[in-house]
N, C-alpha and C positions, 0 to 999 in steps of 0.2 A: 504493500500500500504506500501510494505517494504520502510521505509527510510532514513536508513543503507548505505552508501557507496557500489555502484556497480560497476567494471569497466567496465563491457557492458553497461549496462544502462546509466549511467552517464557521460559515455567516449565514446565505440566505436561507440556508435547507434549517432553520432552525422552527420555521415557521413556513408551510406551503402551501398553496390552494392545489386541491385534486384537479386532474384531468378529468372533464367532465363533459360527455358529447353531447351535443346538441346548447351546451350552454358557456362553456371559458374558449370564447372566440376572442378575437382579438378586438373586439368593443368591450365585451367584458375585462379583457386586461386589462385595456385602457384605465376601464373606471377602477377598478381595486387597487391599479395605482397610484391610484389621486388619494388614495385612505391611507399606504404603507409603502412606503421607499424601497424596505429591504426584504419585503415578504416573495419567497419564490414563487413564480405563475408558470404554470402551462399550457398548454395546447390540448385543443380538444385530441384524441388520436388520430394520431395520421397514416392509413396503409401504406406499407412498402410498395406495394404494386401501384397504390392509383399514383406513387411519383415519379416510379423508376420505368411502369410499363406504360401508365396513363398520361404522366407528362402535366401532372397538376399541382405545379409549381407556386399556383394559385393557393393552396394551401398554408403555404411556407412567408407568407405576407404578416408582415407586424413592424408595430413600429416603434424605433429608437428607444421613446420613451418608458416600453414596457420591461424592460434589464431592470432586476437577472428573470429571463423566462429562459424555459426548458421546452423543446420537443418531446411529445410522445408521438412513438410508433408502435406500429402495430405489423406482425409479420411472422415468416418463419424458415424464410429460407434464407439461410447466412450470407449466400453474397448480393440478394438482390437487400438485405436491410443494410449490407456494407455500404451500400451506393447507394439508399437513403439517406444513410447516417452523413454520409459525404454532401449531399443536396445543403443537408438540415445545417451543417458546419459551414456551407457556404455564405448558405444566409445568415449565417450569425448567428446561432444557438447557443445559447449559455452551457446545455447539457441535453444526451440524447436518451432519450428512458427508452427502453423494450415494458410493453403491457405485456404481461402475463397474468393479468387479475380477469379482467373484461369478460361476461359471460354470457352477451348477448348470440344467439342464434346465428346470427350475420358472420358474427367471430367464429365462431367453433366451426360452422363452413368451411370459413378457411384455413381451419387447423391452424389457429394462434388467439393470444388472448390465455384465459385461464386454461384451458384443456393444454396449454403447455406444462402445466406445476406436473402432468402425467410423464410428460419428455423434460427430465431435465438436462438428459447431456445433449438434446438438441438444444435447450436456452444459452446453454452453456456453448456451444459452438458459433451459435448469431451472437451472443456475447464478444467473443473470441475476434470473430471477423470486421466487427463494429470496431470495436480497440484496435485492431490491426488499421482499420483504414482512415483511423480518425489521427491514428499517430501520437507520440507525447505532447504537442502541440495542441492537439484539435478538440474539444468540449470532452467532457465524461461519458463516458457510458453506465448508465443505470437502469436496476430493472424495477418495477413494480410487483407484485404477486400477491396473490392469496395464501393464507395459513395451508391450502391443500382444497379438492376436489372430491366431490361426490363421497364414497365408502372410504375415500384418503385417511390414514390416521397421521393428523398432522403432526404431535408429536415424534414420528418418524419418519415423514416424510417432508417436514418444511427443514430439518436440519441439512438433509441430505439435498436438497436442492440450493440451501444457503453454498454450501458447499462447493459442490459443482460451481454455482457461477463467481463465486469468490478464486476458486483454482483457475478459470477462464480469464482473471482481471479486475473483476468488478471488485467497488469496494463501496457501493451506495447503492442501497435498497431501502423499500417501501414498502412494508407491510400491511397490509388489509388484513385487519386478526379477525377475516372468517372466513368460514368455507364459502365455498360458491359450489351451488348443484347446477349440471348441466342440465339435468332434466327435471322436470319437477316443479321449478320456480323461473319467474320470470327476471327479464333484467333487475326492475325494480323491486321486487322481494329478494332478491338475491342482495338487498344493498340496505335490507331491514331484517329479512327474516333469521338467516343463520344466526346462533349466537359468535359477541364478541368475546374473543379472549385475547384480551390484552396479555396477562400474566407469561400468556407464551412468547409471545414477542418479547417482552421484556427478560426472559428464561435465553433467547436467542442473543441476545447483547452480551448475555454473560456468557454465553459457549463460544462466541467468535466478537471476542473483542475488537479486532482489528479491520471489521464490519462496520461501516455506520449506518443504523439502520435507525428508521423514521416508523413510526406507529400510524394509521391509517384506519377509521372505519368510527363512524357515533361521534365523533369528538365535535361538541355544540356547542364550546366557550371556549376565553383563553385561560379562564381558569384550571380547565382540564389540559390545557399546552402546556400550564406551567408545572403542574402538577408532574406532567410524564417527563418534563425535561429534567427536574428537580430529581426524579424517579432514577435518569441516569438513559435515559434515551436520549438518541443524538439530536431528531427533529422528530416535529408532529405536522400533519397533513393534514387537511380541514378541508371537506368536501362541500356538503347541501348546506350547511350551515355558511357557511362565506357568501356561499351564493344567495341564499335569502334572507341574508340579517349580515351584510358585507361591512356596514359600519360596525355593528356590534362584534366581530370579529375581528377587522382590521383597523380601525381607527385610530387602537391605542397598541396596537403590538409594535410600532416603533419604537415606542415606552418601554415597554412592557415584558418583548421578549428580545428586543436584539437592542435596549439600553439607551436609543437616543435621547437627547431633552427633548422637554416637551416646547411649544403643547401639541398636543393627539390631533390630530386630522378632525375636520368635521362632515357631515354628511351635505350639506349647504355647500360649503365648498369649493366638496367632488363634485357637485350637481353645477356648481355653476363652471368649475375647471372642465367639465364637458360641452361646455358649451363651444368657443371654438373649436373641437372636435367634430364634434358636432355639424356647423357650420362648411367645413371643411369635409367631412361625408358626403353630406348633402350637393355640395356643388361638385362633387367626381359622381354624382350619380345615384348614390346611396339612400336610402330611403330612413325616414326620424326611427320607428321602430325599432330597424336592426342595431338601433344604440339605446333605443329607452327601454326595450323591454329587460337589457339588464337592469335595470335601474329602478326598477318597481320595488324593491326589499331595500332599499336604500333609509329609508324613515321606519322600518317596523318598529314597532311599539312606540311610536310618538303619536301626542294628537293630533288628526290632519292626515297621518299617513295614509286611510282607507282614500281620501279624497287626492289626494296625490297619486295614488296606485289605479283610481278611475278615469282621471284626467289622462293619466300617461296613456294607456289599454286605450283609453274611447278613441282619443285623438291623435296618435302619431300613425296613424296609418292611412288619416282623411287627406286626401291631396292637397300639395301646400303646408300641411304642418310642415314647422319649422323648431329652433330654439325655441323663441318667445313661448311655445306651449310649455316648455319646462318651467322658464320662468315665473306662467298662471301658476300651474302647479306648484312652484314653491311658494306660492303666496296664498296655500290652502292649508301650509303649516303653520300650527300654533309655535312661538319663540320655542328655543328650547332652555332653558333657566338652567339647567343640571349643568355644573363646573367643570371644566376641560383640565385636567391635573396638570402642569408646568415642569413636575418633574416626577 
């Protein structure tokens, strides 16, 4: 294991927002981070194929401002994710993850996602190839995974996959401390129903130290980030909860988890820091929507906020919205009175 000063490693992976399809696009970066400087973001997953065979480069689009963000791919044959990994380093990726958690249907088609925690010395080989062609130089390689698969007893088999892809290179992983069934549950219950075991993940830090591994799965404050970091885990990953309560999440974990002064981000803000964005969307083509509907869980739990979340919904899809609807919108929030801490 490099260990050398990283400032992903060592700094943003302390605090991460999950990859999360259909919802952490790159408007969604945008706005989380207008709330946290040094919180890592991802990419919703990207196939190996739809870049290396499809040519959708389109994908691999973000901007400046979202550092440090990390690529997730998705794949399973070693040298077509090599020359993903390579696309994704061109563009400027902070760090290349391999999904091996993902258990939607679409996934398991194409044999990648979680039905790899079954192959590990194939993870362990896209692993291998990834590192090879990304070079000392070129962003990290990381995997994500689940504790294990269907009748898997993960006790003995999330060690033996740490394993493997640790011997391949890696040295950062992501833990989802639950199973995932390929049959039986759906995407979405697969991301509620299994139970979480943390205690094993944390069981797993202590068997390979030399691992940094992040905890993954439930985790709905930064109370609970602080708690696991405190615990002796390297980072915590924060999935639905970032995304529908993104203030109460990120606002203050500059403070909070990675030590800056304050004061903490407000959610006012990010609303209005979006607004040139915004702006700027709109005149390349881009429609209000595809940036407000992040931005609905922006106010949960203030007064105003149901009215702010109807305003955005009703009207950025009527032709012609613009900013200015956000601006209504913010002018359906009550103040907010509650003290922004300074340090």
């Amino acid at each position: 294991m490099d260990t050398s000063y990283n400032p992903i490693r060592d700094v943003a992976t302390r605090l991460s927002v999950a990859p999360m399809m259909d919802w952490t696009d790159r408007h969604c970066r945008y706005l989380h981070r207008q709330l946290s400087r040094s919180t890592l973001l991802y990419t919703e997953m990207v196939t190996a194929p739809a870049l290396v065979r499809g040519g959708a480069l389109h994908l691999l689009e973000h901007a400046p401002e979202e550092h440090p963000v990390a690529l997730q791919l998705g794949g399973a044959e070693p040298d077509e994710l090599a020359r993903a990994a390579r696309l994704g380093a061109e563009a400027g990726y902070d760090e290349i993850n391999l999904n091996v958690g993902c258990p939607s249907d679409r996934v398991q088609s194409g044999t990648f996602g979680a039905v790899l925690m079954e192959r590990p010395g194939l993870v362990a080989a896209c692993c291998a190839a990834m590192i090879e062609a990304l070079g000392d130089d070129g962003p990290e390689v990381t995997v994500k995974c689940r504790i294990g698969v269907d009748e898997q007893n993960p006790e003995a088999v999330l060690p033996e996959f740490l394993g493997h892809v640790a011997r391949a290179g890696v040295s950062r992983v992501t833990i989802h401390a639950r199973k995932a069934w390929l049959q039986g549950l759906s995407p979405k219950e697969n991301r509620e129903v299994p139970p979480l075991y943390y205690d094993l993940v944390a069981r797993m830090k202590d068997r390979f130290p030399g691992l940094h591994i992040s905890v993954n799965g439930g985790i709905g404050s930064l109370d609970a980030a602080e708690a696991f970091l405190a615990g002796g885990l390297d980072g915590v990953m924060v999935g639905r909860a970032a995304y529908h309560r993104p203030a109460e999440i990120l606002a203050a974990a500059d403070r909070r988890i990675f030590g800056a002064p304050g004061p903490d981000a407000t959610p006012e803000q990010a609303a209005r820091n979006m607004l040139p964005y915004i702006e700027n969307h709109l005149a390349n083509g881009g429609k209000l929507n595809q940036v407000t509907r992040h931005m609905l869980g922006l106010f949960a739990g203030r007064p105003g906020a149901r009215a702010w979340r109807r305003m955005l919904s009703e009207g950025a899809t009527r032709p012609g919205a613009g900013p200015e609807l956000v601006e209504a919108a913010l002018s359906q929030l009550a103040p907010n009175t509650q003290p922004h801490p300074a340090h």
